[in-house]
N, C-alpha and C positions, 0 to 999 in steps of 0.2 A: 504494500500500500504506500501512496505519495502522500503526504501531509504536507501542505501548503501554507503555513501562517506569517502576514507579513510579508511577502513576496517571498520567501525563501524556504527551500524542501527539506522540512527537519524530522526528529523523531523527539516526542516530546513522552517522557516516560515520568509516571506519579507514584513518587513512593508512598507505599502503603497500604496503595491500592489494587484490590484483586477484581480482575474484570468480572462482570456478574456469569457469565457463560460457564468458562474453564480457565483452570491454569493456563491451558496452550496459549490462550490468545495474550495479544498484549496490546497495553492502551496506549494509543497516539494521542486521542482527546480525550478530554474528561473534565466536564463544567458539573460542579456538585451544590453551587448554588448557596454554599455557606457561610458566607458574607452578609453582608449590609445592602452592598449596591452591586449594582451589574458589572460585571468585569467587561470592560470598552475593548478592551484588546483582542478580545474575541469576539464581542456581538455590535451590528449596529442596530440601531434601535430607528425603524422607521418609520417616519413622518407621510402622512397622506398627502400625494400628489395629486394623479388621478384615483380612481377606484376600478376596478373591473368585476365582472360578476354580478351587477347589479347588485354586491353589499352595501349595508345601511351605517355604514359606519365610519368617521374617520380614525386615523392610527395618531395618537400623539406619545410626544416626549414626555409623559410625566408620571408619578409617581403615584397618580390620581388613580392610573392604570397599570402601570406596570412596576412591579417593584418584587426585591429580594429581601425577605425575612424567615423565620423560623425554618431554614437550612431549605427554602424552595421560593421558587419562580413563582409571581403571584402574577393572574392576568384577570383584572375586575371590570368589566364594562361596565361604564356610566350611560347616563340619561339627559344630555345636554340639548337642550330644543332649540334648534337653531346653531347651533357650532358651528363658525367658518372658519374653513381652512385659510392656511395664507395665498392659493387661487383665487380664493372665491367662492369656494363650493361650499354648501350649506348642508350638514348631515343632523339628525336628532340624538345620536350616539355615538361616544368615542370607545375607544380601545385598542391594547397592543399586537405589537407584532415586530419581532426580532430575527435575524437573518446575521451569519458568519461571512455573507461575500466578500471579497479582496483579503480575508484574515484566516479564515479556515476552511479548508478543500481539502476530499479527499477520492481517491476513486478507489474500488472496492475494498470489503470487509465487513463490519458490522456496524451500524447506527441505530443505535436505541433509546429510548427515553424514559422513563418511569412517571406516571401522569393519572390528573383525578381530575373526573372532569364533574362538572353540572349540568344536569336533564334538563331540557325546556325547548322546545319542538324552535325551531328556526335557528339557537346558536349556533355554531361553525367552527370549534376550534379544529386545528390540523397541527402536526408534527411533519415534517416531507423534506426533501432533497430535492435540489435544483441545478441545473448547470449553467455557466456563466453567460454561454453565450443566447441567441437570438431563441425565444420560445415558439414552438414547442420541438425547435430541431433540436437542440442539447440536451431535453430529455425530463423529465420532471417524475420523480419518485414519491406517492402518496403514504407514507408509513402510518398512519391513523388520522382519521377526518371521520367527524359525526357533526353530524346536524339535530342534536339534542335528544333521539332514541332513547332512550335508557340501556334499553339492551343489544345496541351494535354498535360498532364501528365500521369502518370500511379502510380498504387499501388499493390503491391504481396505480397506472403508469399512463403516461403520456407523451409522446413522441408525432416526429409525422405520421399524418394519415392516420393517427391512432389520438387525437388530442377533446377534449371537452364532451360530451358522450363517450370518451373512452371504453370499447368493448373489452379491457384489459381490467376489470375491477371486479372487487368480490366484499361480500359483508360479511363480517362472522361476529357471533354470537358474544356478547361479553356485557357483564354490568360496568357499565361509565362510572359508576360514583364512589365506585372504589378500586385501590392503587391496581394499577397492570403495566408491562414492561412493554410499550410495543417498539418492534427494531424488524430490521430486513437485513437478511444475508444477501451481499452484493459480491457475484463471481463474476466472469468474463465473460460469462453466455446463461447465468439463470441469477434470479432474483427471489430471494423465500420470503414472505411476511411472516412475521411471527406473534403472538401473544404469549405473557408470558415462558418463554422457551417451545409454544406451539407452536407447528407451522397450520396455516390458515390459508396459505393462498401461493403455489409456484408457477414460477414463471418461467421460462425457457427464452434461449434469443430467438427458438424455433416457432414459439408462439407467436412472440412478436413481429417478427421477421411473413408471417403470415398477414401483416397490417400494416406493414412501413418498417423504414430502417430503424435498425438496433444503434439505439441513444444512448446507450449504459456503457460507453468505455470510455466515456470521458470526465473533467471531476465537477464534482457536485457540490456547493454547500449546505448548510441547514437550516432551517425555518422552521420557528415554533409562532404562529398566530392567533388571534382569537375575532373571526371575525361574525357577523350578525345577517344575517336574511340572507336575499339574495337567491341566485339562481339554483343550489343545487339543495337548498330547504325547502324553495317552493316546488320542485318537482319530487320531491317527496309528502311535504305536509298537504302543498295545494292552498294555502294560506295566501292570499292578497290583501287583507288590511287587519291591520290597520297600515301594516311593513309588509312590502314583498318577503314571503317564506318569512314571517315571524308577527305570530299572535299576539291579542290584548294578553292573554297570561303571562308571556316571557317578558312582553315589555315591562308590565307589572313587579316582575321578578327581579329584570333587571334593577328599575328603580328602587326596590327595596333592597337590595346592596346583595341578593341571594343569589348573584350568580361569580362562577368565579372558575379559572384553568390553572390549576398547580402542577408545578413539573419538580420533582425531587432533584433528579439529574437529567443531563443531556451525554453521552461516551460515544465513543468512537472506536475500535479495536479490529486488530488484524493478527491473522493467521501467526 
């Protein structure tokens, strides 16, 4: 595996720590979140420019939203009626969204997360991998995305000729509102989703390769977000108001401070 931080290809090893998998493996990254504040040198923390997806939400810098205490990644959307961004655009809700681009890349091995989410039919958080260059040719890796279920997640791929209805995605069973590890074994030619050390979902480049070229050999960073409505709540819920894909109840939810995406840790490890 390449580890990328910084511009420069290093191997960045954490004493003390044993990768959650196996001995064999060994950590490249490893953000454990037990600090005060965000460590800058791995994550940028970003600001809503445009929006895509038809989400309801803009992304800001603050701590309103996004913040590190009690050894985890706290992601709380707010209820702000009327928020503009510095465009100009006017959303009724903020929240975060954090991404390693230009600091940390990696191309294959393992990326996992450990995450608790909150139930409420339209939210959006995702965990996933992306590649630097032009979307959806460098490839885009789902490792857990729910749209407020209780009891699923999902996991995709996206590439050419395989991108936004992606025929590459699958749901598996699992309760959201308490802790799971979700990560994807990343080889040369297959892709494994996992929960908890399960596999859920394999991929082959032969799968793929049956829908457009194979996007997976190049490097990817990480994004952990928490977005609201939008396009792939409402083709599950069917909700249009009060918010595309997100009901009077979640917004209710939201405003009463009950909703919220904790991430324990964020690792990275290879063979």
């Amino acid at each position: 595996m390449l580890l990328k931080l910084a511009g420069a290809a290093v191997v960045v090893l954490f004493a003390g720590w044993a990768p959650y998998t196996s001995q064999a493996h060994r950590t490249v990254f490893a953000e454990e979140f037990n600090g005060t504040t965000l460590d800058r040198t791995h994550w940028n923390v970003i600001v809503t420019g445009r929006t895509v997806n038809n989400e309801q939400q803009a992304y800001i810098d603050s701590s309103d939203v996004l913040r590190v205490r009690n050894g985890h990644l706290e992601i709380q959307p707010r209820f702000r009626a009327g928020f503009k961004t510095p465009e100009g655009n006017r959303f009724d809700f903020i929240s975060g969204r954090i991404d390693t681009r230009s600091k940390v890349s990696f191309t294959y091995g393992t990326a996992a997360a450990r995450i608790r989410l909150t139930a409420g039919d339209g939210l959006w958080p995702a965990f996933w991998a992306l590649g630097d260059g032009r979307w959806p040719d460098t490839g885009e890796i789902d490792i857990m995305e729910n749209v407020g279920d209780r009891t699923w997640t999902s996991v995709a791929l996206h590439g050419p000729n395989y991108f936004g209805d992606t025929p590459l995605v699958k749901r598996a069973p699992v309760d959201i509102t308490t802790w799971h590890v979700y990560s994807v074994d990343w080889t040369t030619d297959t892709l494994d989703f996992k929960i908890d050390s399960r596999s859920i979902y394999r991929v082959t480049r032969e799968m793929v390769e049956t829908h457009g070229k194979w996007a997976f050999d190049n490097p990817k960073h990480v994004i952990v977000n928490f977005a609201l409505g939008g396009d792939y709540p409402f083709g599950v819920n069917k909700v249009s108001t009060p918010y595309r894909g997100l009901p009077e109840s979640t917004v209710r939810a939201i405003q009463d401070g009950k909703v919220m995406m904790l991430v324990d840790w964020v690792r990275v490890t290879s063979d």
